[in-house]
N, C-alpha and C positions, 0 to 999 in steps of 0.2 A: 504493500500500500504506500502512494507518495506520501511524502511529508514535508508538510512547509513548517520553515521555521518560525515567520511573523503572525502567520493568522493558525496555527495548526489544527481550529476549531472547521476550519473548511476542509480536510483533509477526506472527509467521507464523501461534500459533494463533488470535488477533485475528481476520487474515483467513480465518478457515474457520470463526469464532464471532461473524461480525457483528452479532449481537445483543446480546451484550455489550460491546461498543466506548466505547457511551455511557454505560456504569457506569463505566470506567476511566478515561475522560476526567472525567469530575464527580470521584472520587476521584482525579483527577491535579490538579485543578482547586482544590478543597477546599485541598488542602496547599499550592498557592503562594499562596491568594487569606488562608492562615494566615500565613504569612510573610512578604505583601505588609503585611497592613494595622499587623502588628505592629512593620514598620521604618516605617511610615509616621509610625505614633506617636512616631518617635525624632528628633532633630535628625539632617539628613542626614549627618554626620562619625558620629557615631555606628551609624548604622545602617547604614553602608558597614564600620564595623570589624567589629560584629557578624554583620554578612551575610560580610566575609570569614573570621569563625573559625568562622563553620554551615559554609562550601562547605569549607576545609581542614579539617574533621572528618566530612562526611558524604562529598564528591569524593570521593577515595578509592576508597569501599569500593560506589560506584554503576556500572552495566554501563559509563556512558559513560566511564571511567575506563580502559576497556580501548584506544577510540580514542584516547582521549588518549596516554597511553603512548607507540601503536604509531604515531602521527602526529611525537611527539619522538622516537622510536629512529627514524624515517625521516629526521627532519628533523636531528637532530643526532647523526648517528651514531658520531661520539667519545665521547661521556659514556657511562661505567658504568650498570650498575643501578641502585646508589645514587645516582648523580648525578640519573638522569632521577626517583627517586621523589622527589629534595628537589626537582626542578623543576616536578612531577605536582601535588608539594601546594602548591607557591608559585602556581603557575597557576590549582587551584581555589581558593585564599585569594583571587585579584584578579577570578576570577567572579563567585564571593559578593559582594565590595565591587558590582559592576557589579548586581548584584540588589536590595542593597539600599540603594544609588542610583537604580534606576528610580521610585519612587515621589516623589524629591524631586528630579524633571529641572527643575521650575519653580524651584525655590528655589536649585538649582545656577544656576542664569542669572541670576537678579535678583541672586546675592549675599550675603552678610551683611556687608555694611561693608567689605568691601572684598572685590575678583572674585575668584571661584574659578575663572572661567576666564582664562587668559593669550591674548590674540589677538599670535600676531608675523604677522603682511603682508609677505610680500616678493613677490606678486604684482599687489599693486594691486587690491586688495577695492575699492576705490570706483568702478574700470570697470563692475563684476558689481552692484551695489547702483544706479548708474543705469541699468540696461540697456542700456549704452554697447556694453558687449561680453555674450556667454553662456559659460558654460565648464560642464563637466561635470567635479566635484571628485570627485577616487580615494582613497581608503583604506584602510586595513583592519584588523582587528578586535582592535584596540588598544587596550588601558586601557578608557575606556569610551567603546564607537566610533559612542556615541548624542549624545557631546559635539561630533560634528564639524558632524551638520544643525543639533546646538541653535545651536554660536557660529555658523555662516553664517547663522543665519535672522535671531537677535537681533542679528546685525552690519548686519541689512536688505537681505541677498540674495536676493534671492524664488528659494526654490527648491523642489523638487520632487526628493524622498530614494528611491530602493529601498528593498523592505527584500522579507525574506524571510518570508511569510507560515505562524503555526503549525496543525498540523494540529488539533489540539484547538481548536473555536473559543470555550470559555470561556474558554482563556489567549488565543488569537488577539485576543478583545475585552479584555482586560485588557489588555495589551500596544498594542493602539490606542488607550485610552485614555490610555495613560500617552506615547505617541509624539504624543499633541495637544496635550503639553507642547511639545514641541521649536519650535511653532511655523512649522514649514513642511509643504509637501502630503507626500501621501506615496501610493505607487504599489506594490503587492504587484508582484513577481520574476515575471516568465513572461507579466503583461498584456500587452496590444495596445501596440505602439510609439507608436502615437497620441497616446499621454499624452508619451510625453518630447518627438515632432515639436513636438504644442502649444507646449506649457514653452517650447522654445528662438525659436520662431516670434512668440509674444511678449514677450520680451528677456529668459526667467528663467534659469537654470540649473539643475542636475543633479548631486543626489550619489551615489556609487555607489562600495559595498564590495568588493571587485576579489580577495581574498583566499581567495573559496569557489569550488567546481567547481559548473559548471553540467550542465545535461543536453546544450545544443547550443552549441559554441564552437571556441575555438580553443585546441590543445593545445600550451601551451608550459612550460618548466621552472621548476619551484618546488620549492627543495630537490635538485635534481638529478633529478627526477620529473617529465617530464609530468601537469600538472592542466588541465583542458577548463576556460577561461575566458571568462567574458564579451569578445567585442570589442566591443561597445557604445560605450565610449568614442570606440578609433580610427573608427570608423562616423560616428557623432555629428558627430568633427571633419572628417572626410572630407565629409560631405556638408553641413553647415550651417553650417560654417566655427566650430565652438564651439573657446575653449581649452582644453585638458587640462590640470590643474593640481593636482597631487598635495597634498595635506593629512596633516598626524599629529597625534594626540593622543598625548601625555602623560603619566602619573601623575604628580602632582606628590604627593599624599597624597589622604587620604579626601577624598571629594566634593571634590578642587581639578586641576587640568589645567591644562596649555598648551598650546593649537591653532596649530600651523604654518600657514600656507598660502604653500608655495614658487610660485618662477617658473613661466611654463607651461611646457609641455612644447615643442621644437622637433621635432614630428614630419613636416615637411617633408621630400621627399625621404627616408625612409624606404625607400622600393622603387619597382621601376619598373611597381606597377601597386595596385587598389584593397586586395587581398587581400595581396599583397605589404606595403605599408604597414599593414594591421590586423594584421597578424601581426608584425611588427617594434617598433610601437609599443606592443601588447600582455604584448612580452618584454619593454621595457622598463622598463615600467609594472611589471610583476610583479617584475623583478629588483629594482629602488627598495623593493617591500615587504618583501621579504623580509630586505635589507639591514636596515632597521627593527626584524623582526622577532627580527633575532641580535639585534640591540643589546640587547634587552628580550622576550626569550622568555616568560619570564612573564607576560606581558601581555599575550599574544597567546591569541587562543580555538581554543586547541585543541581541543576536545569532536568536531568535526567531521570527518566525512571529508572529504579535498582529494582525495585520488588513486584510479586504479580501484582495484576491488575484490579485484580477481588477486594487487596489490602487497600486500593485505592478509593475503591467504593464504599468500603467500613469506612474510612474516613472520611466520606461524605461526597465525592462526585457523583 
């Protein structure tokens, strides 16, 4: 089914007026290709602050506003009303910075005089950069969670990123172009496993956002909730011997971060069998984000659905 991003309440009559589809999209298109090139023009500190006072004035009052919400009443369900809309509008303020840092991912890497990305190593980045070992690095959608392929690539990790492909393919190509910044391959969500066997088969590695529901996975608790997740990961190290090694980004301020990359993961002995072990190591992995994610809620991309759709209607759509 299409999906629009600005009105996504039209998205049913969409599918029953396929002919109009590719109007919406050009006029979906139009408007971010307006806001792309005008942060482009800006020094990237700038056009991160301004991108985030567009998303905390326009967020809001936009449909995806409504998951946001009902994603923090699920997820933090202590906070007020008032609480969660001061947390609604902090959340799309650090969007907006994330949008209008897409255009300047090059200039975030190289610098101005001094790094705007922080690299701390406490796993041993330079096993992964000689093809000594492979690992498949986890994270999730954090401050700006296009900073984690940029610092592995430019740290010289050959690696090969997921991502999640848009349905409009004039943002889908804008958004590729601006992902050729980051420097490393990149592999759309749902392709043939072939591409990550390759990767690991010739010494690279693997990055992978762990924080979204997939269509086929494994159902384990986020926020108290069953969310269907990738086991990819435990898969990966189960059969290819790769490390799993969690990563975080940061906000340190506009266009600046600092990229974690902890110890790997000890998922040995997990369980007494394949499925056993991908499920164990998968709760793990998800519980580790989440943790992250209380620390810095606002920073986290909420816009999206994590959990079914049933859970959405107990709480009131």
């Amino acid at each position: 089914m299409p999906r629009l991003i600005f009105a996504s309440r039209l998205d049913g009559w969409v599918k029953r007026h396929p002919a109009v589809l590719k109007v919406f999209f050009a006029v979906e298109a139009s408007v971010v290709y307006l806001f792309w090139w005008m942060f482009r023009a800006l020094p990237p500190e700038r056009a991160a602050r301004l991108g985030g006072w567009i998303g905390s004035k326009l967020g809001p009052h936009v449909e995806k506003n409504v998951v946001m919400r009902e994603n923090l009443r699920m997820a933090f369900p202590d906070l007020d009303a008032a609480a969660r809309d001061e947390l609604s509008r902090r959340s799309w303020y650090q969007l907006g910075m994330v949008f209008g840092e897409y255009p300047h991912l090059d200039e975030i890497a190289r610098g101005n005089g001094e790094p705007r990305i922080q690299i701390i190593d406490h796993c041993g980045l330079e096993n992964y950069r000689s093809r000594q070992r492979q690992a498949v690095f986890i994270g999730a959608h954090l401050s700006n969670w296009e900073v984690m392929a940029l610092a592995l690539a430019r740290d010289g990790v050959p690696l090969l990123a997921l991502y999640a492909p848009l349905q409009n393919p004039r943002l889908d190509e804008l958004m590729a172009r601006a992902r050729r910044q980051l420097g490393c391959t990149m592999l759309a969500r749902g392709e043939s496993m072939r591409g990550l066997i390759q990767q690991v088969k010739r010494g690279g590695s693997i990055g992978l956002l762990l924080d979204l529901a997939v269509k086929e996975g494994i159902p384990v608790p986020f926020f108290g909730r069953d969310m269907v997740t990738s086991p990819t990961p435990a898969r990966m190290a189960e059969r290819y011997g790769c490390d799993i090694v969690p990563v975080r980004t940061e906000r340190l301020g506009p266009a600046r971060f600092r990229f974690t990359a902890y110890p790997a993961l000890d998922y040995l002995g997990a369980g007494p069998d394949e499925e056993a072990r991908a499920r164990a190591v998968t709760r793990q992995l998800v519980a580790l984000l989440e943790g992250w994610i209380r620390e810095t809620p606002e920073q986290w991309l909420s816009a999206n659905r994590r959990w079914d759709k049933r859970l959405y209607r107990e709480y009131g759509r």
